[in-house]
DRENDO-1510 file (C-alpha; in Angstrom, 1 decimal, always signed):
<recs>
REC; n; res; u; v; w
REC; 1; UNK; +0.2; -11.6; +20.8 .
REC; 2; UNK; -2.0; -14.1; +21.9 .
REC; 3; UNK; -0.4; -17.6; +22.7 .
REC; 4; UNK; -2.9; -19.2; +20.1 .
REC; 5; UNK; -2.3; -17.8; +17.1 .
REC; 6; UNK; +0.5; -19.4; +15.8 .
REC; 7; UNK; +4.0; -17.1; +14.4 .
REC; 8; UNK; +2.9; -18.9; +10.7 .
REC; 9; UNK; -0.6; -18.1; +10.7 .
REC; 10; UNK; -0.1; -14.1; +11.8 .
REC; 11; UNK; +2.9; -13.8; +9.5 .
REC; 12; UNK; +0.1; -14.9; +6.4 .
REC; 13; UNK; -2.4; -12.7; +7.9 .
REC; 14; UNK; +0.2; -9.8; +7.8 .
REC; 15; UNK; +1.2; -10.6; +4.4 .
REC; 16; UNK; -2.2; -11.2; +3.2 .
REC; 17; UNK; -2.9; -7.0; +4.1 .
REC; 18; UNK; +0.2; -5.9; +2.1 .
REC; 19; UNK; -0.6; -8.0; -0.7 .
REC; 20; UNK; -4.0; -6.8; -1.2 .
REC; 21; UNK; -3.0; -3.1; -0.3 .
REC; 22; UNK; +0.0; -3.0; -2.6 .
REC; 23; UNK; -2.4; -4.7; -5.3 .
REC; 24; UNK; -4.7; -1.9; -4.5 .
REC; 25; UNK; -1.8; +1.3; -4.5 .
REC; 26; UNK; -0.4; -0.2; -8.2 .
REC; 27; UNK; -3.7; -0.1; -9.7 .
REC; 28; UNK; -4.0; +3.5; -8.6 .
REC; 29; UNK; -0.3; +4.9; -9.4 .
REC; 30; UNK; -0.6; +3.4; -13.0 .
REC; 31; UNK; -3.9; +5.3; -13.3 .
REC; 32; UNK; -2.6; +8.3; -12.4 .
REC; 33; UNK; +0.5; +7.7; -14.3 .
REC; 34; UNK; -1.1; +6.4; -17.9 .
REC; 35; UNK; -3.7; +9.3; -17.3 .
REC; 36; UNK; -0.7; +11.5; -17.6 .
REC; 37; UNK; +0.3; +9.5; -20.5 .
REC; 38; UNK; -2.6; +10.8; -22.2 .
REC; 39; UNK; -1.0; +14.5; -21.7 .
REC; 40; UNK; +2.2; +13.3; -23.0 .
REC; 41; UNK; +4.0; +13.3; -19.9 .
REC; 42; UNK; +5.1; +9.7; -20.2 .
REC; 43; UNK; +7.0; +8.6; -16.7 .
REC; 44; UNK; +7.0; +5.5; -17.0 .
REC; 45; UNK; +10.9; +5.2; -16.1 .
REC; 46; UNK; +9.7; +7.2; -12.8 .
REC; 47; UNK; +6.9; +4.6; -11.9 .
REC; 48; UNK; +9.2; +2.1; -12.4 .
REC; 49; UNK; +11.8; +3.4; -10.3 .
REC; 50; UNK; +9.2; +4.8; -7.3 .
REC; 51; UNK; +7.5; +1.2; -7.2 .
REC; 52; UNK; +11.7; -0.3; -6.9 .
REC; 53; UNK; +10.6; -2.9; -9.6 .
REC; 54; UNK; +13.7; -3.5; -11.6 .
REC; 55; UNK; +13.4; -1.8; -15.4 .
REC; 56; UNK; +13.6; -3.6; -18.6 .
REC; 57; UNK; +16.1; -5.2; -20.3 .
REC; 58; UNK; +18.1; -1.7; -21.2 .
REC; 59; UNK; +18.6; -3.2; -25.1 .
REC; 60; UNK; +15.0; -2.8; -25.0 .
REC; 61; UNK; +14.9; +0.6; -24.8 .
REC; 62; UNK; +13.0; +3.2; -22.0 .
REC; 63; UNK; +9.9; +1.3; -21.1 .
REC; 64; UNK; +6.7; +2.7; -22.6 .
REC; 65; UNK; +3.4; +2.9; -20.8 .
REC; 66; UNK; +2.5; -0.4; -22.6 .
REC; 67; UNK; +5.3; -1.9; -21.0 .
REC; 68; UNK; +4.8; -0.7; -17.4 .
REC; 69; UNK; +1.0; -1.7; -17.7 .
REC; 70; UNK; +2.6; -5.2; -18.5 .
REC; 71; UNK; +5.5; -5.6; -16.2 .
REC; 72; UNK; +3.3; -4.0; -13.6 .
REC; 73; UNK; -0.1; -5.1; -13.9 .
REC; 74; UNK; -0.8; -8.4; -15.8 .
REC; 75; UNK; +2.4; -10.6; -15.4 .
REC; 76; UNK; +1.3; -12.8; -12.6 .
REC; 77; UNK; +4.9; -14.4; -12.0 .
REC; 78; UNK; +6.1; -11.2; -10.9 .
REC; 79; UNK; +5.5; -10.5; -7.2 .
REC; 80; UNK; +6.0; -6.9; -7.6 .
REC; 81; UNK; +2.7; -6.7; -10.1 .
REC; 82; UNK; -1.0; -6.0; -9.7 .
REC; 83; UNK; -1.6; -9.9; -10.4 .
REC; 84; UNK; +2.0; -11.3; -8.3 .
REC; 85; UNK; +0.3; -9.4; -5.7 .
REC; 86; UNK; -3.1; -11.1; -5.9 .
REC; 87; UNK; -1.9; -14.2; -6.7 .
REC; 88; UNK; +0.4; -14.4; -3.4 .
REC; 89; UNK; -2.7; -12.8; -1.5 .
REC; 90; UNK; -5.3; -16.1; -2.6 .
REC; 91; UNK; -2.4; -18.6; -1.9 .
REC; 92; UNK; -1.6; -17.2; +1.5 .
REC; 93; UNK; -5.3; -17.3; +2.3 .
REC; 94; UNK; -5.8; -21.2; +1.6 .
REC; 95; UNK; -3.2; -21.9; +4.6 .
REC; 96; UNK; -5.4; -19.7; +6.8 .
REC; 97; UNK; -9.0; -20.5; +5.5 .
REC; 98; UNK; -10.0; -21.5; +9.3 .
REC; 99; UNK; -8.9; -18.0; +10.4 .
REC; 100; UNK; -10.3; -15.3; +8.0 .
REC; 101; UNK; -14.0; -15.6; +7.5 .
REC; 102; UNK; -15.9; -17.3; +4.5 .
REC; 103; UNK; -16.7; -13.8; +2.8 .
REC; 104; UNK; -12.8; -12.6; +3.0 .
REC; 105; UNK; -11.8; -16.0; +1.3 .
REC; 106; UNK; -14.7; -16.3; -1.4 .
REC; 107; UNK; -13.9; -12.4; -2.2 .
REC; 108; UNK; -10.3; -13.6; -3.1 .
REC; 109; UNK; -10.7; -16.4; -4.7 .
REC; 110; UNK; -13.1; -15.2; -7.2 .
REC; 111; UNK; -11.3; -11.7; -7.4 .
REC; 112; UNK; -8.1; -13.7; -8.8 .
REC; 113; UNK; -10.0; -16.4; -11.0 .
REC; 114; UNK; -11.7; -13.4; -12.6 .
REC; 115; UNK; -8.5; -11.6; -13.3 .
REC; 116; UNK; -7.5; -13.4; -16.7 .
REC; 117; UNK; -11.0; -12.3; -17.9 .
REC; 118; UNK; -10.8; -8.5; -16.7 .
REC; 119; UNK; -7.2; -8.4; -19.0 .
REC; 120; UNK; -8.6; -10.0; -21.8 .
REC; 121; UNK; -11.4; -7.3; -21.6 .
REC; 122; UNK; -8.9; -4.3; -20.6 .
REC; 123; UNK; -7.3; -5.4; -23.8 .
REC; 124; UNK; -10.2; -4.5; -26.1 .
REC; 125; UNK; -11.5; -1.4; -23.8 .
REC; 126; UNK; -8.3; +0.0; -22.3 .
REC; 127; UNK; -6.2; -0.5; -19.2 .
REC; 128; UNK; -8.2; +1.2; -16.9 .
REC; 129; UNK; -10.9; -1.4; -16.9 .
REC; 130; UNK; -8.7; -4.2; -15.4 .
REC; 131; UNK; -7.4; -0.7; -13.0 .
REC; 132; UNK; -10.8; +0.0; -11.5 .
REC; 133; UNK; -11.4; -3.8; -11.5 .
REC; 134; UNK; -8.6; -4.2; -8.9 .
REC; 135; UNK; -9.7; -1.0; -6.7 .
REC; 136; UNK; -12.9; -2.0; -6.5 .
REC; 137; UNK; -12.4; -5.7; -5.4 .
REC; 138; UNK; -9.7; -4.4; -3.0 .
REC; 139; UNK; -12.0; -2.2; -1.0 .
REC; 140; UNK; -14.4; -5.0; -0.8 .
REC; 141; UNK; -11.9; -7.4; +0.4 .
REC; 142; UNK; -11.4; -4.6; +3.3 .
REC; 143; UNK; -14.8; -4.3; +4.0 .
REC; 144; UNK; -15.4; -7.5; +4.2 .
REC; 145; UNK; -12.5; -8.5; +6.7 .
REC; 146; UNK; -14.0; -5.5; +8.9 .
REC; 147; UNK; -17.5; -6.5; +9.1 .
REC; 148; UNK; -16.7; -10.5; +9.3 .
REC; 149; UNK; -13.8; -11.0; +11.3 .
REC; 150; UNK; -13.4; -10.6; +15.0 .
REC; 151; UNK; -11.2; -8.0; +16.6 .
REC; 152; UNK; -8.8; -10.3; +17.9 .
REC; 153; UNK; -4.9; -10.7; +17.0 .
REC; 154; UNK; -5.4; -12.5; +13.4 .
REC; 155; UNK; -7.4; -9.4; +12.3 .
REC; 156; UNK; -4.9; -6.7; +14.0 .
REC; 157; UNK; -2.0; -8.7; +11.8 .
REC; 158; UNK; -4.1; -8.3; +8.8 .
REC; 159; UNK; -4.5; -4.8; +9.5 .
REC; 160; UNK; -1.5; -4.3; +10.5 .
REC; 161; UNK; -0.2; -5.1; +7.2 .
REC; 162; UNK; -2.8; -3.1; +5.1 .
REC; 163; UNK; -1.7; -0.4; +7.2 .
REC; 164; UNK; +2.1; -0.2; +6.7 .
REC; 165; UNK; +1.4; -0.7; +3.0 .
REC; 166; UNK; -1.4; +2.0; +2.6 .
REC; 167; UNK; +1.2; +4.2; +4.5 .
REC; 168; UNK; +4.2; +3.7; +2.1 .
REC; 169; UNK; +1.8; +3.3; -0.9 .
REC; 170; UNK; +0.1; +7.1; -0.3 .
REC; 171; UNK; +3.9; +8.2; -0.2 .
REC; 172; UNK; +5.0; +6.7; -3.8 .
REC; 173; UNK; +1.5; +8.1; -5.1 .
REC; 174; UNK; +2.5; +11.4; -3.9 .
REC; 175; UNK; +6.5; +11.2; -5.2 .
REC; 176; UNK; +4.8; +10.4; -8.5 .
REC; 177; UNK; +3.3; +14.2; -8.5 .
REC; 178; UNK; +6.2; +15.8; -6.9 .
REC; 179; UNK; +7.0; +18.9; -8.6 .
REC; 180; UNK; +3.4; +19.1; -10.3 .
REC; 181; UNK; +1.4; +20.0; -7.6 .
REC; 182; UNK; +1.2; +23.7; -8.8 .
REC; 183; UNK; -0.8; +23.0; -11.3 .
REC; 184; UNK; -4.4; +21.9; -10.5 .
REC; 185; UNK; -4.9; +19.1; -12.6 .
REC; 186; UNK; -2.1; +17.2; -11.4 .
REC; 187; UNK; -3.0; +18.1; -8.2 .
REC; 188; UNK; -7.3; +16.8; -8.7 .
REC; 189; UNK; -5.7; +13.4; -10.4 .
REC; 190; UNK; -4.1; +12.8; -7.1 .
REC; 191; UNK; -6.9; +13.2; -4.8 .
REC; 192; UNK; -9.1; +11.1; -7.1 .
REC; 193; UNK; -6.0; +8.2; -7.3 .
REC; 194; UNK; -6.2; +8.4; -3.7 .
REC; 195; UNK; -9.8; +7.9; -3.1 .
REC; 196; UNK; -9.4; +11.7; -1.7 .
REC; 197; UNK; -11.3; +13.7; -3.8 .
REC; 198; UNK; -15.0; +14.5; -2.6 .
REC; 199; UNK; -13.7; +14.5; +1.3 .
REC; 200; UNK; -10.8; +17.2; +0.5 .
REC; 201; UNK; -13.5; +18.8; -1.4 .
REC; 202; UNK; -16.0; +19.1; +1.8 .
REC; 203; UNK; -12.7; +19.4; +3.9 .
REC; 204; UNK; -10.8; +22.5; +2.2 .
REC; 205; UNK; -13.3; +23.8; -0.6 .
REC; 206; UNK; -10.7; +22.4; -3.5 .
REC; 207; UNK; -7.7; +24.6; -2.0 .
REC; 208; UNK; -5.0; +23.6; -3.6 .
REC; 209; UNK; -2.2; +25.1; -1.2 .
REC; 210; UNK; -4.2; +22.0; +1.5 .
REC; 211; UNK; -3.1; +18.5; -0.9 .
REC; 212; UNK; -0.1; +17.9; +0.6 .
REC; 213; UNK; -1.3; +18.0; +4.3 .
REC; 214; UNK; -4.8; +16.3; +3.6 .
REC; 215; UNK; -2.9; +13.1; +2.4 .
REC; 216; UNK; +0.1; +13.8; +4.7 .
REC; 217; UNK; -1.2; +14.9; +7.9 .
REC; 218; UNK; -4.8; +14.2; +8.6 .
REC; 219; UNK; -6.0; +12.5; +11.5 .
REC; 220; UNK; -9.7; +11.6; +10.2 .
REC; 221; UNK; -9.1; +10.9; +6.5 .
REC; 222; UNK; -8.0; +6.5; +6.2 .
REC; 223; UNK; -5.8; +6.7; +3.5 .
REC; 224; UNK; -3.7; +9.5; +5.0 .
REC; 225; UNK; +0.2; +8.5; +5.5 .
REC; 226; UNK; -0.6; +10.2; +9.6 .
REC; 227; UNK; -3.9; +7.6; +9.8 .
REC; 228; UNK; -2.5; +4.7; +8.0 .
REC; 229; UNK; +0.6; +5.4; +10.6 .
REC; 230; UNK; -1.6; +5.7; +13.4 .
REC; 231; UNK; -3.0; +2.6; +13.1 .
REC; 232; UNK; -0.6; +0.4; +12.5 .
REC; 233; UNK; +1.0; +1.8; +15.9 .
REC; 234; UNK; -2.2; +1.1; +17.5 .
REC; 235; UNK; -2.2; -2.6; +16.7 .
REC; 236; UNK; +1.4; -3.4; +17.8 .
REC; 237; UNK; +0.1; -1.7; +21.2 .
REC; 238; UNK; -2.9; -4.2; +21.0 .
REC; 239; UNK; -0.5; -7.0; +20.1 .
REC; 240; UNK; +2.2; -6.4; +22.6 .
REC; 241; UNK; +0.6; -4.3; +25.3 .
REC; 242; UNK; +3.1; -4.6; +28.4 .
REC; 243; UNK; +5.6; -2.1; +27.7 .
REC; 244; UNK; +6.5; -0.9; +31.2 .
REC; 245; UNK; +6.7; +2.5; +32.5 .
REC; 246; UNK; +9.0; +4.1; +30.6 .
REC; 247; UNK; +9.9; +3.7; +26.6 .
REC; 248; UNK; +9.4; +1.3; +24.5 .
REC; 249; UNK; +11.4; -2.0; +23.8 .
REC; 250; UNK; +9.4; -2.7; +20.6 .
REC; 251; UNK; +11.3; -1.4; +17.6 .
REC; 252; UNK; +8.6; -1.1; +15.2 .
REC; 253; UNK; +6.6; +0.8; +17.1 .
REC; 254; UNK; +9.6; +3.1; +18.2 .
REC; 255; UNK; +10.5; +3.5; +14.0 .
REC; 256; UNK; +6.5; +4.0; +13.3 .
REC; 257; UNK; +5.7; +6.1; +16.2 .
REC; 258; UNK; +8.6; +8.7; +15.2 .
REC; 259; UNK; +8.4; +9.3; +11.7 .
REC; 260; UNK; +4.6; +9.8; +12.6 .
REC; 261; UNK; +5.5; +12.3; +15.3 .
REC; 262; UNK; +7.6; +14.3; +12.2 .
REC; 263; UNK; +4.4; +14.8; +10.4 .
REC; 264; UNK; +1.8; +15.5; +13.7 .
REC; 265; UNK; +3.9; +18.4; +14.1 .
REC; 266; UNK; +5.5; +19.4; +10.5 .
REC; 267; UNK; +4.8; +23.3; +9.6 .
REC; 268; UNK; +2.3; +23.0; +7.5 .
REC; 269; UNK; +3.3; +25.7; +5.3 .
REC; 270; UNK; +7.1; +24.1; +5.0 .
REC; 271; UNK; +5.6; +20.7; +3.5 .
REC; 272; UNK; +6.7; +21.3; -0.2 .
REC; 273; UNK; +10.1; +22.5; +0.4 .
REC; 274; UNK; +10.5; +19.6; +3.1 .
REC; 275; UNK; +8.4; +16.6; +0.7 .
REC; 276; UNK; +10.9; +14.8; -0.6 .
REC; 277; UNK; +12.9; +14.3; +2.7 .
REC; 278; UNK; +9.7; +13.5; +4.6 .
REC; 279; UNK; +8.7; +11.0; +2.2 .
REC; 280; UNK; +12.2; +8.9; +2.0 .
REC; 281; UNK; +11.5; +8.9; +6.0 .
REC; 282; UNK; +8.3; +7.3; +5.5 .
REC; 283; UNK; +9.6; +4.3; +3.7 .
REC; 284; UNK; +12.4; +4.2; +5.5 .
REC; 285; UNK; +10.3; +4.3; +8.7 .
REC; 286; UNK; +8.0; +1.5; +7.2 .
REC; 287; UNK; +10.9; -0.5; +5.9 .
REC; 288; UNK; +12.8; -1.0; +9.8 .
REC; 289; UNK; +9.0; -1.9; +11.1 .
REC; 290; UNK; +8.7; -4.5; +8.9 .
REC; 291; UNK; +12.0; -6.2; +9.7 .
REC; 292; UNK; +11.2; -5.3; +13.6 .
REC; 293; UNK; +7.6; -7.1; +13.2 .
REC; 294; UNK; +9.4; -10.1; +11.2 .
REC; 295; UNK; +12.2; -10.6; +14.2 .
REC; 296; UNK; +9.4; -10.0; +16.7 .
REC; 297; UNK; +6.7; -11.8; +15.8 .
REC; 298; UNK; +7.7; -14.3; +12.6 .
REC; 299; UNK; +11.5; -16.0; +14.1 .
REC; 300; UNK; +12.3; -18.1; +12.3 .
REC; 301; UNK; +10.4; -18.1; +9.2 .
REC; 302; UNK; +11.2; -19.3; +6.0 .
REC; 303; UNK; +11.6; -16.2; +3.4 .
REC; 304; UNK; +9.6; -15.4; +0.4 .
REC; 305; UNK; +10.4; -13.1; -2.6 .
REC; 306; UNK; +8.7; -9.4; -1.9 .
REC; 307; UNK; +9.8; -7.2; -4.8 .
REC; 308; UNK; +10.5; -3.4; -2.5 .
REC; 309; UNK; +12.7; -0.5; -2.9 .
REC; 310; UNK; +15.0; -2.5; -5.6 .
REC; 311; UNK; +15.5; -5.4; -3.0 .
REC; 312; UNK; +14.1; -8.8; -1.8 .
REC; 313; UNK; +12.5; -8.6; +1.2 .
REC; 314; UNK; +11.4; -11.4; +3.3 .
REC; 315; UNK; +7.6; -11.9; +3.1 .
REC; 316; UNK; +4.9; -14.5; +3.2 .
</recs>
């Protein structure tokens, strides 16, 4: 990493990616979960329980898809929601306003001082206003930091981040269909939560049997657990490039760099009966990176709450 960017600033670049990104992956797993809603397949228990945001009070009975829209989207002092999220994101970016570019500020400030607006309108028109809201000014946000920011070590931590989140994220989305994917709907609601839909269409003609490796296992498509993988490997090589000759002493990279090696060579044709194993590796993978980056990169910094897999995890 290079000796000028400061542990504090890359540590809030970092946490300013998985913000956004986990902002971004909410907003799609609720769609595709209060879209099943609509079929009378409530889960919200299972949404609850995928995201590892703690449930209701139990006196309060299962939580209904009112409630996970609630708990999950609108509350803003809850770090594990759509708004926590956001909120965190904007406040991390005022320390850091002389490192990300104008654009990538102004698109997060306004994005979060429009948000008590979008709700108040979601309420009269239906969650998925607020939803597509959140998507949209997510990808923005990415578009901007891509075109406006230069490729040096403040926009590999921000990518980084995005990258470790967008990999875990895609593996929740999918653990929400688990078990559905026979059916076609199911399957079409997944590709379209996941952005997926019109390049699996030009990829596989609509084949069915080809979800689970499209989001899994391809190289070229970005929100793809093997690209998201891919390319948060690649920025811990650009961030700490002297390995030596043999191995690796960077433990993130090592924890990334073999889970992703599982799926490059998974048999395609095993993926179902082998899903729910390879997707508790993913996280698991992207959990020891993240405490490998923090002891690498961020010693010494104070902790923040960061609502993930039932626990609090150190953040920004």
């Amino acid at each position: 990493m290079a000796r000028d960017l400061l542990s504090r600033i890359a540590e809030t670049l970092y946490w300013i990616g998985r913000y956004v990104e986990r902002a971004d992956d909410i907003a799609r797993i609720l769609d595709v979960s209060l879209r099943r809603a609509l079929a009378g397949e409530d889960d919200a228990t299972a949404v609850f329980a995928i995201l590892g945001h703690p449930l209701p009070v139990p006196d309060a009975g299962p939580p209904t898809a009112a409630t996970m829209v609630r708990r999950l989207a609108y509350d803003p002092a809850d770090p594990g929601s759509i708004a926590g999220c956001l909120r965190a994101a904007r406040e991390n970016a005022r320390g850091v306003r002389e490192i990300i570019s104008t654009e990538v500020w102004e698109c997060l400030n306004v994005t979060w001082n429009a948000l008590p607006e979008t709700r108040a309108a979601a309420e009269r028109l239906g969650p998925h206003v607020y939803l597509r809201y959140v998507r949209e000014r997510a990808a923005l946000l990415a578009g901007l930091a891509d075109a406006t920011m230069s490729r040096d070590d403040g926009w590999r931590f921000l990518v980084l981040g995005r990258s470790l989140e967008r990999a875990d994220m895609t593996s929740r989305l999918i653990a929400v269909q688990t078990g559905l994917l026979a059916d076609p709907a199911a399957w079409r609601m997944l590709l379209e939560a996941c952005g997926a839909d019109e390049s699996f269409t030009r990829t596989h003609r609509g084949d069915s049997t080809k979800v689970l490796e499209f989001l899994l296992l391809d190289r070229l498509f970005p929100r793809s657990v093997v690209h998201a993988l891919a390319t948060a490997e690649r920025c811990l090589a650009e961030l700490a490039p002297n390995q030596g000759r043999a191995g690796t002493a960077d433990a993130a990279r090592a924890a990334i760099g073999r889970v992703r090696m599982t799926l490059e060579y998974a048999d395609t044709a095993a993926l179902p009966a082998r899903l729910p194993r390879l997707l508790d590796e993913i996280r698991e993978a992207g959990a020891a990176a993240m405490l490998a980056i923090g002891d690498r990169f961020f010693p010494g910094a104070a902790p923040a709450g960061w609502v993930r897999g039932g626990s609090s995890w150190a953040g920004a």
